[in-house]
N, CA, C and O of each residue as an XYZ file, in Angstrom:
768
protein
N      99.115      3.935     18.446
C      98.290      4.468     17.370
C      98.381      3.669     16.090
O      97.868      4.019     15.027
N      99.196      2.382     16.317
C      99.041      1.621     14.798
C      98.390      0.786     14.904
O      98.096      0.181     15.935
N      98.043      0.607     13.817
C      96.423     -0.205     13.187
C      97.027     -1.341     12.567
O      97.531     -1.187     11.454
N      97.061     -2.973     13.377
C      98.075     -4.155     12.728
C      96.829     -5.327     12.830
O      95.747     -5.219     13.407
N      97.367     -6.463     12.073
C      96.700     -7.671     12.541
C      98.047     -8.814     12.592
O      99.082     -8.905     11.932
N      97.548     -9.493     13.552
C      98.366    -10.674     13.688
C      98.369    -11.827     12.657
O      97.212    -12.247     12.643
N      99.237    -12.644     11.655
C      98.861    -13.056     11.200
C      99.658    -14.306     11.503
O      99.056    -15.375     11.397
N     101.285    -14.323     11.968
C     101.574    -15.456     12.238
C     102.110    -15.536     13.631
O     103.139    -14.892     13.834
N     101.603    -16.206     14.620
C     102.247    -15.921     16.247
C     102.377    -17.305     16.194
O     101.479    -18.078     15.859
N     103.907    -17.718     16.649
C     104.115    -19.072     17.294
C     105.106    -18.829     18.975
O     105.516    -17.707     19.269
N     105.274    -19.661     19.604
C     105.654    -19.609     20.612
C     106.595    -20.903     20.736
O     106.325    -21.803     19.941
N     107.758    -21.145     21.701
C     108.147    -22.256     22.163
C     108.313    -21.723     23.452
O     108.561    -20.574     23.820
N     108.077    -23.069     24.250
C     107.925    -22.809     25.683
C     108.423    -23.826     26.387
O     108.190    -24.979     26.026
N     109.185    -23.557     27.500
C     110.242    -25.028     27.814
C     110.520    -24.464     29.563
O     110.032    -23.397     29.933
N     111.209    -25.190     30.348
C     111.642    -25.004     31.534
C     109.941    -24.646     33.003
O     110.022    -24.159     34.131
N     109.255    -24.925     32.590
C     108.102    -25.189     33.650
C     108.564    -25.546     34.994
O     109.248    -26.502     35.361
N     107.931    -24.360     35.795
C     108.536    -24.377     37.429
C     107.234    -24.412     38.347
O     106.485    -23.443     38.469
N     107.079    -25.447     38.881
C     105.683    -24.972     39.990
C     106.247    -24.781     41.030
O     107.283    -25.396     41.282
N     105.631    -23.741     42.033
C     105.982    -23.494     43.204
C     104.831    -24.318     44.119
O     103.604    -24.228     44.087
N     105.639    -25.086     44.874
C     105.078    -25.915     46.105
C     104.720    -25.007     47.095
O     105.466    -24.041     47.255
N     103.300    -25.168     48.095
C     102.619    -24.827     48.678
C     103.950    -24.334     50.306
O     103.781    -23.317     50.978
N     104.888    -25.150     50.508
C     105.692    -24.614     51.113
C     106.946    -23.915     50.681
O     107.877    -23.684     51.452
N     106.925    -23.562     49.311
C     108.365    -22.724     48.722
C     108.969    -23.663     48.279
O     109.637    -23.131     47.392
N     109.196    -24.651     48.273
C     110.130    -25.797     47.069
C     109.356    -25.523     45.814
O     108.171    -25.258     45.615
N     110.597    -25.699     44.880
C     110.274    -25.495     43.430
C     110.046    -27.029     43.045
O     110.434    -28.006     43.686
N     109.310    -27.011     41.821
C     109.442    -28.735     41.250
C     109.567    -27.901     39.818
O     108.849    -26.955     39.493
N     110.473    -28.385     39.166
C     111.284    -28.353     37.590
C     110.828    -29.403     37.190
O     111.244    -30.465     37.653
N     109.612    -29.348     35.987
C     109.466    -30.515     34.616
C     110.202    -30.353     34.288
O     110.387    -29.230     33.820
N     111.537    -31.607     34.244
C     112.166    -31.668     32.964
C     111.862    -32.221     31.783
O     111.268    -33.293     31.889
N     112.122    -31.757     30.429
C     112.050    -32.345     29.387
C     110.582    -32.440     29.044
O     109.946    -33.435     28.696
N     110.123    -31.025     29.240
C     109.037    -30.831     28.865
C     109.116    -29.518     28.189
O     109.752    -28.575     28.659
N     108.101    -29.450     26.469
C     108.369    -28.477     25.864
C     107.063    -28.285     25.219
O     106.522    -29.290     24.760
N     106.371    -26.950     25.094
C     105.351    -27.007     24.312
C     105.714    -26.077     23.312
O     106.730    -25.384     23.361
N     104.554    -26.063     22.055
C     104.858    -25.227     20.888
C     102.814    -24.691     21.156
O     101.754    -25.201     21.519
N     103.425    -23.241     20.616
C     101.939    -23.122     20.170
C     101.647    -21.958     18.887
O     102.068    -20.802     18.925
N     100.990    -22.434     17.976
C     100.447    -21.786     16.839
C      99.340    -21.593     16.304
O      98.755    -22.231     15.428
N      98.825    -19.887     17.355
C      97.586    -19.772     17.335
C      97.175    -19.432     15.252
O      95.975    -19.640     15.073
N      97.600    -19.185     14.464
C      97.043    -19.151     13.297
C      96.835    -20.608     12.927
O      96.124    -20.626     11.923
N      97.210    -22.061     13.380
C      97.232    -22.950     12.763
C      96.243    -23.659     14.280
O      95.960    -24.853     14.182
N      95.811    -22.979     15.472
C      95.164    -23.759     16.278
C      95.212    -25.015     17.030
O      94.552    -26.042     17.187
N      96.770    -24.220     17.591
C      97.138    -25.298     18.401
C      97.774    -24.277     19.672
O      98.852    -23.683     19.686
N      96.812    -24.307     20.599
C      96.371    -23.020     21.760
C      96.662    -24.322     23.018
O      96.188    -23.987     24.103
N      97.209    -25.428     23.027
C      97.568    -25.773     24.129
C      98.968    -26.109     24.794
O      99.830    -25.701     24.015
N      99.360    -26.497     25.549
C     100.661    -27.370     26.225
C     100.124    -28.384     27.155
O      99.186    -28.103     27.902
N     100.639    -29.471     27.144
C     100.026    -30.648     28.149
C     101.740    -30.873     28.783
O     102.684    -31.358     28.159
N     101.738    -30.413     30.025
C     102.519    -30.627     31.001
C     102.171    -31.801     31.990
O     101.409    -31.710     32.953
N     102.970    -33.097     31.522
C     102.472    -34.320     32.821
C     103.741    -34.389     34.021
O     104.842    -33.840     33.986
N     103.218    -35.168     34.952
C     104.283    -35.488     35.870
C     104.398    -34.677     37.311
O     105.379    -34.668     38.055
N     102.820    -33.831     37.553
C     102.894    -32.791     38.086
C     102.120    -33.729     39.507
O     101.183    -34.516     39.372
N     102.833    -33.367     40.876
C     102.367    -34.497     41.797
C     100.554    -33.647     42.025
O     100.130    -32.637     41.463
N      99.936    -34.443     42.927
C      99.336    -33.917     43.075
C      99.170    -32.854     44.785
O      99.765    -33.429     45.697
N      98.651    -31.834     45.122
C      99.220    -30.968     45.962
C      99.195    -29.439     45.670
O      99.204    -28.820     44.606
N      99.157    -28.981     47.151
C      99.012    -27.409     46.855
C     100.032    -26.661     46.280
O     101.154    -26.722     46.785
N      99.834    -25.993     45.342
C     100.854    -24.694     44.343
C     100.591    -23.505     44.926
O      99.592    -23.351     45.628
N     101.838    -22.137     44.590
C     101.622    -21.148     44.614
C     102.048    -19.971     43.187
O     101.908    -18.768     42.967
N     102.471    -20.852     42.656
C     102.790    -20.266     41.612
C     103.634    -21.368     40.138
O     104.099    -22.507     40.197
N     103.538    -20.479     39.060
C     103.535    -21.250     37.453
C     104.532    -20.504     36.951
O     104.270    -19.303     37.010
N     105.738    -20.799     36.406
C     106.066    -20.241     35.769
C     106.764    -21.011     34.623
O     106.644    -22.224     34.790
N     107.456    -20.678     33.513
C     107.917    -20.698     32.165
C     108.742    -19.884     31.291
O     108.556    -18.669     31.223
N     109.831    -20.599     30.473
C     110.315    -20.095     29.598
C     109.933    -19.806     28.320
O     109.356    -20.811     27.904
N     109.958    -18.766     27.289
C     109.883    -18.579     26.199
C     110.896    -18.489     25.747
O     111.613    -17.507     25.943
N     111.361    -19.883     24.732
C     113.096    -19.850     24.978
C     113.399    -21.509     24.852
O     112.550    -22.394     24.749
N     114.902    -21.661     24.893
C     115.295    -22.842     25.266
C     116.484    -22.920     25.570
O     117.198    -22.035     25.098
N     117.098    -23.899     26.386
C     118.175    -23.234     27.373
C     119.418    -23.680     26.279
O     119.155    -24.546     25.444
N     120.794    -23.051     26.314
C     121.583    -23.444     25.258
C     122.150    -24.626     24.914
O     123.036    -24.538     24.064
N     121.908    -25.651     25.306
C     122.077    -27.065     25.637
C     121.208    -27.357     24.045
O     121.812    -27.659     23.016
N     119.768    -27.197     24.130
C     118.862    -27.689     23.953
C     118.709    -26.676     22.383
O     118.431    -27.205     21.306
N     118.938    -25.273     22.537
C     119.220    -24.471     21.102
C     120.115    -24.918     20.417
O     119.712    -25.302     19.320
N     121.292    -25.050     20.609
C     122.164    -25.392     19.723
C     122.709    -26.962     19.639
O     123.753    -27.461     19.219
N     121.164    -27.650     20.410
C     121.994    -29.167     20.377
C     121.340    -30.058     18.560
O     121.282    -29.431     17.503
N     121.066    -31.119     18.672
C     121.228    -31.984     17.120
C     119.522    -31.910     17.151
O     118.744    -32.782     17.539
N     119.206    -30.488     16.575
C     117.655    -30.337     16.110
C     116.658    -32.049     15.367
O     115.436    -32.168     15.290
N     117.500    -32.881     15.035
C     117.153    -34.099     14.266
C     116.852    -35.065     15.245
O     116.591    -36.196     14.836
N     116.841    -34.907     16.120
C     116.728    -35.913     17.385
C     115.061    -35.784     17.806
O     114.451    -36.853     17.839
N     114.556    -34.955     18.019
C     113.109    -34.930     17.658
C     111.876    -35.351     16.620
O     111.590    -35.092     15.451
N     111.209    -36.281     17.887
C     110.086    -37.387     16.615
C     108.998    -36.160     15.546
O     108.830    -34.968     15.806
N     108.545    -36.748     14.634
C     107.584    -36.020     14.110
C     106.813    -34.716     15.003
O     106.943    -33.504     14.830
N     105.861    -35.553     16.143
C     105.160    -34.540     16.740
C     105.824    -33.760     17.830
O     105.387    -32.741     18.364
N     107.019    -34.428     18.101
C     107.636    -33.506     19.118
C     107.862    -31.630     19.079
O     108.763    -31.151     18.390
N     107.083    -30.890     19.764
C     107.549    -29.454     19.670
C     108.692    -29.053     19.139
O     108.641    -28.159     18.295
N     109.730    -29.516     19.443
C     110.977    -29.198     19.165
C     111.153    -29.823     17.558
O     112.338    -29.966     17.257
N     110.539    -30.070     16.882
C     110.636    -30.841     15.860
C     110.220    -29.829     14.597
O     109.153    -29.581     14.035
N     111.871    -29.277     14.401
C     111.733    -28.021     13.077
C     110.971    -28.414     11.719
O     110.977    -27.589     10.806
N     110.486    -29.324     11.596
C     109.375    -29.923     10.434
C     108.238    -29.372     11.220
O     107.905    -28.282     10.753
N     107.705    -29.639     11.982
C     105.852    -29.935     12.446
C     106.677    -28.057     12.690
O     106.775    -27.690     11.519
N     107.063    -27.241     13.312
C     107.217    -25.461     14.033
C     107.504    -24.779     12.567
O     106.644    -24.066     12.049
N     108.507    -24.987     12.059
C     109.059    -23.931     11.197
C     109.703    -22.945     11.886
O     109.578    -21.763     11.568
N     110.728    -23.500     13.266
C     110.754    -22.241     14.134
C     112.536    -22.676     14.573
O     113.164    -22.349     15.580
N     112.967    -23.488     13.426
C     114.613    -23.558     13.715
C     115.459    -22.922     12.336
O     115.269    -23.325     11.189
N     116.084    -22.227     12.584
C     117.321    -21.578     11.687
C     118.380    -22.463     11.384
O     119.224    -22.949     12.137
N     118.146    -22.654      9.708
C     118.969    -23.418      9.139
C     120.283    -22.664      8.843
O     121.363    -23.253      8.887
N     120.181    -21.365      8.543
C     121.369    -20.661      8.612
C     122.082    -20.019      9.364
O     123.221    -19.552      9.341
N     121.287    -20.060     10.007
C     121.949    -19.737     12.095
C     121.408    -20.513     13.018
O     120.214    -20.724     13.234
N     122.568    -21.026     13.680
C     122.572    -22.140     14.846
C     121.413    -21.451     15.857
O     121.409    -20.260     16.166
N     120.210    -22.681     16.406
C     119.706    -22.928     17.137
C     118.165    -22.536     16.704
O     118.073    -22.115     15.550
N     117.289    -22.590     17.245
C     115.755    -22.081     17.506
C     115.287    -20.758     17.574
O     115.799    -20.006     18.404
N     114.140    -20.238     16.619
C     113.379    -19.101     17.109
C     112.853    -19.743     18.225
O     112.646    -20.956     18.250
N     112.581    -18.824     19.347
C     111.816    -18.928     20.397
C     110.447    -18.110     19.730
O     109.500    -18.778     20.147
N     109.942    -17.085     18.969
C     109.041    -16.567     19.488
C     108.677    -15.691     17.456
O     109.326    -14.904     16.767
N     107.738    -16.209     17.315
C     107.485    -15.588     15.854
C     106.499    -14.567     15.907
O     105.604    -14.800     16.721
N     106.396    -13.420     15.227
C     105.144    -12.327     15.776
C     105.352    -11.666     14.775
O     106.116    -10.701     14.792
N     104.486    -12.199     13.332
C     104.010    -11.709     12.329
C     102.631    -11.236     11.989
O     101.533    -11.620     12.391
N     103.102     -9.972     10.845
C     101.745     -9.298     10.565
C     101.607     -8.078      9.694
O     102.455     -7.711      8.881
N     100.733     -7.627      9.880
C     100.640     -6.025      8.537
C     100.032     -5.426      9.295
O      99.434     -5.871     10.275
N     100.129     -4.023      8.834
C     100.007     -2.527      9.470
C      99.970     -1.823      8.353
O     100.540     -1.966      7.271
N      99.031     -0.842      8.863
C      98.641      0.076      7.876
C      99.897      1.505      8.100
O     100.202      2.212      9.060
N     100.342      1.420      6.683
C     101.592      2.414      6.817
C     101.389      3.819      5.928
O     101.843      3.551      4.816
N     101.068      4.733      5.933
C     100.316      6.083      5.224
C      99.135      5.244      4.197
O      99.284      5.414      2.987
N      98.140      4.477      4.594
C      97.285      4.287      3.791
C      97.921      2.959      3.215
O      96.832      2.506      2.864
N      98.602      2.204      2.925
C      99.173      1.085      2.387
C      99.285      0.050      3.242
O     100.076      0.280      4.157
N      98.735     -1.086      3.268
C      99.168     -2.521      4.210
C     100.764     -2.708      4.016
O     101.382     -2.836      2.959
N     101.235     -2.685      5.302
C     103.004     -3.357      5.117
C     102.916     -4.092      6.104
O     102.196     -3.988      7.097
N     103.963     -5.153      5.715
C     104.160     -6.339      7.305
C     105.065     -6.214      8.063
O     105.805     -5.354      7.587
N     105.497     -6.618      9.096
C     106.096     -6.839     10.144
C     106.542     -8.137     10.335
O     106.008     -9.231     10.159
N     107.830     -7.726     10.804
C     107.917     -9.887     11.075
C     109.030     -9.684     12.405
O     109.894     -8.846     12.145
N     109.152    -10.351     13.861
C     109.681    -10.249     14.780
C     109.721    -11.604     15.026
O     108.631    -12.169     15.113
N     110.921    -12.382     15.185
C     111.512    -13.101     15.117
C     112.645    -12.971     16.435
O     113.782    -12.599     16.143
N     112.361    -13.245     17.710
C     113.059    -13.510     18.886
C     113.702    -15.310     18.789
O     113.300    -16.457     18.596
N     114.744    -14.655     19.029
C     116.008    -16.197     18.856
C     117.253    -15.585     19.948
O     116.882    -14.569     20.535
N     118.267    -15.923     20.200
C     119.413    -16.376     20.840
C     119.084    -16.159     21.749
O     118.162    -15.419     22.092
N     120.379    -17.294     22.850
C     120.193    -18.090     24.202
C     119.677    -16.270     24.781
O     118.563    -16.059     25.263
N     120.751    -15.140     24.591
C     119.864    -14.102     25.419
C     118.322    -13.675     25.820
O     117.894    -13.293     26.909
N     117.604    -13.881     24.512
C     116.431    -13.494     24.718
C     115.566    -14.810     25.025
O     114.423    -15.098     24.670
N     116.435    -15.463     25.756
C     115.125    -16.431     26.273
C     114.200    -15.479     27.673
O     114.803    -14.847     28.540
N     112.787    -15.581     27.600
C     112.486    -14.859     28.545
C     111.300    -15.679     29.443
O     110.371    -16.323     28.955
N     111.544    -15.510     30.686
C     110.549    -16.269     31.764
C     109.368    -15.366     32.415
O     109.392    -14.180     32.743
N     108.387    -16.272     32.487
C     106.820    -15.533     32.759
C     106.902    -16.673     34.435
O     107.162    -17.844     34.710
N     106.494    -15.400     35.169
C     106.425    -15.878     36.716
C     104.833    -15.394     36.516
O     104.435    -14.371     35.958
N     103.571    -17.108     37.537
C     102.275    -15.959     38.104
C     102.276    -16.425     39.152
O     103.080    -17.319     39.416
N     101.591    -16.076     39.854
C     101.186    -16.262     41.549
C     100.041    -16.155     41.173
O      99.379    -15.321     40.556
N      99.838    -17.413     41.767
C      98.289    -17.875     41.541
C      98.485    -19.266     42.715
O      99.308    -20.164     42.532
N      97.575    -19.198     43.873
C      97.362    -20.381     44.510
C      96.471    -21.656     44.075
O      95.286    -21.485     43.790
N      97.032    -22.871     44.030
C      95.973    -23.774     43.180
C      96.174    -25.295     43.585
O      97.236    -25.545     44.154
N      95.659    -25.908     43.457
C      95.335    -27.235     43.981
C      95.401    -28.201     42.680
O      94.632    -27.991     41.742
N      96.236    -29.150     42.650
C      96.285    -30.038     41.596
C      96.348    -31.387     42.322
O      97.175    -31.874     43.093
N      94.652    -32.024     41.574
C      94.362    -33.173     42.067
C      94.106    -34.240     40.925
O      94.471    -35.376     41.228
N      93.822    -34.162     40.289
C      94.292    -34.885     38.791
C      94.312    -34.152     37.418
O      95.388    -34.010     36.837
N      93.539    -33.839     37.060
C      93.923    -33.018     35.758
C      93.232    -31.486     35.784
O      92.031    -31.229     35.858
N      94.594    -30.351     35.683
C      94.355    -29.336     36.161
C      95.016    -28.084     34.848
O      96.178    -27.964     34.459
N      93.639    -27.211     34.374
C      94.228    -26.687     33.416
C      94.438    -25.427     33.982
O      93.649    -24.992     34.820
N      95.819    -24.531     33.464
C      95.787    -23.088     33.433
C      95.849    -22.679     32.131
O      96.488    -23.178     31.204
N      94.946    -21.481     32.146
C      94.191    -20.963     30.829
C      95.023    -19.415     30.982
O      95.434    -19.195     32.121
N      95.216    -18.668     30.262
C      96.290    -17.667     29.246
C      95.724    -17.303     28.277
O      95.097    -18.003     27.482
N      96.007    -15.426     28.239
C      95.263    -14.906     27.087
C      96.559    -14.317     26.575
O      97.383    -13.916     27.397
N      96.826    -14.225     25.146
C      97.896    -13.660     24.465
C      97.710    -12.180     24.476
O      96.558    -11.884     24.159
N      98.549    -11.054     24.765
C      97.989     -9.709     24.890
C      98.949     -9.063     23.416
O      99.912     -8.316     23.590
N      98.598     -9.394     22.346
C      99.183     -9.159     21.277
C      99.481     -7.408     21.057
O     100.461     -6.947     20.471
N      98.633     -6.797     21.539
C      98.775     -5.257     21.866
C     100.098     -4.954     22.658
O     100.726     -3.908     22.494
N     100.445     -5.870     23.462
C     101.730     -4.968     24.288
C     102.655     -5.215     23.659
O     103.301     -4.188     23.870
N     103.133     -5.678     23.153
C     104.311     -6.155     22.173
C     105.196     -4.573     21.554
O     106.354     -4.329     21.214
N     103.674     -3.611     21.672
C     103.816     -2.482     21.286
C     103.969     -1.330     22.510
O     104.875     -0.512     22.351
N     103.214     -1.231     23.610
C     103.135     -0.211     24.110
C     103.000     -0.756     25.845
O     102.312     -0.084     26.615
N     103.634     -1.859     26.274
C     103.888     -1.937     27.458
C     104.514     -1.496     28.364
O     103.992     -0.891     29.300
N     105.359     -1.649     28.285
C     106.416     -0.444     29.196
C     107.486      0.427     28.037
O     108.186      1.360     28.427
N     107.481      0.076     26.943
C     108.557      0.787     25.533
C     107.201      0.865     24.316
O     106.713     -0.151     23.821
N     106.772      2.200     24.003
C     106.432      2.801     23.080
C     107.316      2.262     21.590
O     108.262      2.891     21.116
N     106.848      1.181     21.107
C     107.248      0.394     19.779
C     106.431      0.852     18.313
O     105.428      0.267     17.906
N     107.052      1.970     17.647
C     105.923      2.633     16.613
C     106.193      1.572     15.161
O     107.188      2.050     14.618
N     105.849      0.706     14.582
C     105.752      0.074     13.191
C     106.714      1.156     12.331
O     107.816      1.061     11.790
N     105.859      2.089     12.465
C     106.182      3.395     11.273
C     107.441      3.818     11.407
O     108.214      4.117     10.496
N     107.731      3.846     13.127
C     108.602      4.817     13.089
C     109.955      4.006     13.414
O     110.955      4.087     12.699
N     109.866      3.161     14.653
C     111.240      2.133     14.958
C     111.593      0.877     14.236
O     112.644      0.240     14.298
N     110.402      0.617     13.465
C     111.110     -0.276     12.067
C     110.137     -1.748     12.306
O     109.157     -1.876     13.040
N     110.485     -2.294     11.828
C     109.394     -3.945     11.618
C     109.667     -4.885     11.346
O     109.026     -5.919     11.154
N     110.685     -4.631     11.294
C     111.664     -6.125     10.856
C     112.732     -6.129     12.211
O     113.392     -5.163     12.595
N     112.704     -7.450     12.792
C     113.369     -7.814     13.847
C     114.222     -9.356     13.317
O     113.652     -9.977     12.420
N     115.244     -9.805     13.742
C     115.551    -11.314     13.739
C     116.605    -11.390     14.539
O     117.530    -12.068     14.092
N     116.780    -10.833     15.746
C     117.431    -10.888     17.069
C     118.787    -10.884     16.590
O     119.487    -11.858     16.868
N     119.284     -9.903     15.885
C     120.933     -9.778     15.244
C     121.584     -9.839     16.492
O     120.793     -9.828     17.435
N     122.874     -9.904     16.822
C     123.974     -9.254     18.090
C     123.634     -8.140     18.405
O     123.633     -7.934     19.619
N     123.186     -6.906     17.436
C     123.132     -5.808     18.323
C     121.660     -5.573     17.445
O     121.529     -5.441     16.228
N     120.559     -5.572     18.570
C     119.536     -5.202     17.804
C     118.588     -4.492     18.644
O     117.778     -5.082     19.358
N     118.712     -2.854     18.540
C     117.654     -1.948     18.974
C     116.269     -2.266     19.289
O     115.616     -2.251     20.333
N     116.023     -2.548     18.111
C     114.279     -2.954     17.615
C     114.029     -4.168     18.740
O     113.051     -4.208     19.487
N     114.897     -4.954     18.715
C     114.636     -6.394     19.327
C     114.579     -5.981     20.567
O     113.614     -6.401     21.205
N     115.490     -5.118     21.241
C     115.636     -4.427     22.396
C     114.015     -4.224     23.056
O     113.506     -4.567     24.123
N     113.492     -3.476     21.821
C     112.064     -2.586     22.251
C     111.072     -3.744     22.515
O     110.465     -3.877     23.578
N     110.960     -4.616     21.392
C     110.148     -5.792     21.285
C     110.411     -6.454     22.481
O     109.638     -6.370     23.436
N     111.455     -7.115     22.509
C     111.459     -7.707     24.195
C     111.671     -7.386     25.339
O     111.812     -8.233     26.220
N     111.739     -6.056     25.569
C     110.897     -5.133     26.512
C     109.623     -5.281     26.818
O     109.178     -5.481     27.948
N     108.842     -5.158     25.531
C     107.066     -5.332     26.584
C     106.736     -6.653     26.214
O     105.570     -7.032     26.105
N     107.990     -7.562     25.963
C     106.902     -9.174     26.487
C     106.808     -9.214     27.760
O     106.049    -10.169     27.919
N     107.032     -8.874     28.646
C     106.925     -8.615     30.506
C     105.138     -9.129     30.365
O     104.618    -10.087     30.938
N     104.518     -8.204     29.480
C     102.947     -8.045     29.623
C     102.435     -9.417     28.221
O     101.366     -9.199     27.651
N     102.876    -10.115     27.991
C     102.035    -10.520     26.561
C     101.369    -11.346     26.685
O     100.493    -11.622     25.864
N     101.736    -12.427     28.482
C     100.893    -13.594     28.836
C     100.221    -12.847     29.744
O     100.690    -11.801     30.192
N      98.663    -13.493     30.207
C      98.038    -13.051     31.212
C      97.545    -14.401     31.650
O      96.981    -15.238     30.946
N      97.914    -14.496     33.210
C      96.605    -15.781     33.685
C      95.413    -15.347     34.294
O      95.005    -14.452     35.033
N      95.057    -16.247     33.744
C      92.933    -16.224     33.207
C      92.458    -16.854     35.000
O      91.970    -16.321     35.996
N      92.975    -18.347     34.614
C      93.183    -19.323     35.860
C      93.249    -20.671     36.036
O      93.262    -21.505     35.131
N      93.275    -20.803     36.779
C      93.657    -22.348     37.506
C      92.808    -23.020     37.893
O      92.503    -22.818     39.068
N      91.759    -24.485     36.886
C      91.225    -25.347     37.357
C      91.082    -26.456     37.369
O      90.294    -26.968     38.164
C-alpha cells in the first residue's frame, strides 16, 4: 500500500554461470558488470561465451570476498569495479555495496526517502533462470527490474512501518526483510 518512486537503483553483478546443454557449468571469470538505471547504463557485456546449446543463466549480486575486500585501486577508469565511475565502495567500511535502492514515499501526506544499501560478503545473492538457448555469436538476454517486490514478495516490507533506512549493519532486521524479496526483483524477458 506504499506509494514510492525509485530514484537511485545501482547494481553490481559478478560470478556468471551458463549451464551447458549437457549439465557442465562454464564460470566467466573476471567478469563484472555495473548497472545504473537513473544514469542509463541498463547493460552487461559478458564475452568469452563458446558458442553452443545452454540451459540456463545465472549471477551474482555481490562480489565474492576476495574481490570485496581486495585493493579497490586496482581498477581502470571504466572498469565496473571502479569506486570513481559506481559510487558503490565504502570508504569507511571495508569492501563494496552490492546493491543501492533509493527513493521517496509518501509518509502521512509528506514525501520521505528511503535508502537500502545491501553490502557484506553475506548478502551477496544469486539469480538462477532456466531458459534453453543457443549461442552462436552475439546473444542478448534481456531483464526487467521488478522494483515493486523489494516490498511485497514473499516479506510484507511497510516504508511506514519497518523503517527505510537499511546499510546491511551485523544485525539488521530491515535488511533481513529487504533481502528476502530480492528472490523476485530480476525477471527474464529472453534469450536472443
Amino acid at each position: 500500500g506504499d506509494t514510492f518512486s525509485v530514484g537511485n537503483y545501482k547494481v553490481l553483478l559478478s560470478n556468471f554461470i551458463f549451464q551447458k546443454e549437457d549439465g557442465s557449468f562454464l564460470n566467466i571469470k573476471n567478469a563484472y558488470g555495473y548497472l545504473s538505471f537513473a544514469n542509463g547504463i541498463k547493460s552487461v557485456k559478458v564475452e568469452g561465451i563458446p558458442e553452443g546449446k545452454y540451459k540456463s543463466i545465472a549471477f551474482e549480486v555481490g562480489l565474492d570476498s576476495a574481490i570485496n575486500h581486495g585493493d579497490f585501486a586496482q581498477w581502470p577508469a571504466t572498469h565496473p569495479l571502479n569506486p570513481v565511475l559506481t559510487g558503490m565502495h565504502w570508504e569507511w567500511k571495508t569492501g563494496y555495496i552490492f546493491h543501492i535502492f533509493e527513493g521517496g514515499f509518501m509518509d502521512n501526506g509528506k514525501v520521505s526517502s528511503f535508502s537500502f544499501h545491501v553490502a557484506q560478503d553475506k548478502n551477496v545473492y544469486k539469480y538462477v533462470f532456466v531458459n534453453d538457448f543457443t549461442v552462436a555469436s552475439n546473444v542478448t538476454a534481456e531483464f526487467n527490474a521488478q522494483a515493486d517486490s523489494y516490498f511485497s514478495s514473499f516479506i510484507n516490507l511497510s516504508l511506514k512501518t519497518d523503517g527505510s533506512f537499511s546499510h546491511s549493519d551485523d544485525v539488521d532486521p530491515l535488511m533481513m526483510k529487504f533481502r528476502g524479496n530480492m528472490q523476485d526483483a530480476f525477471d527474464l524477458v529472453s534469450v536472443k
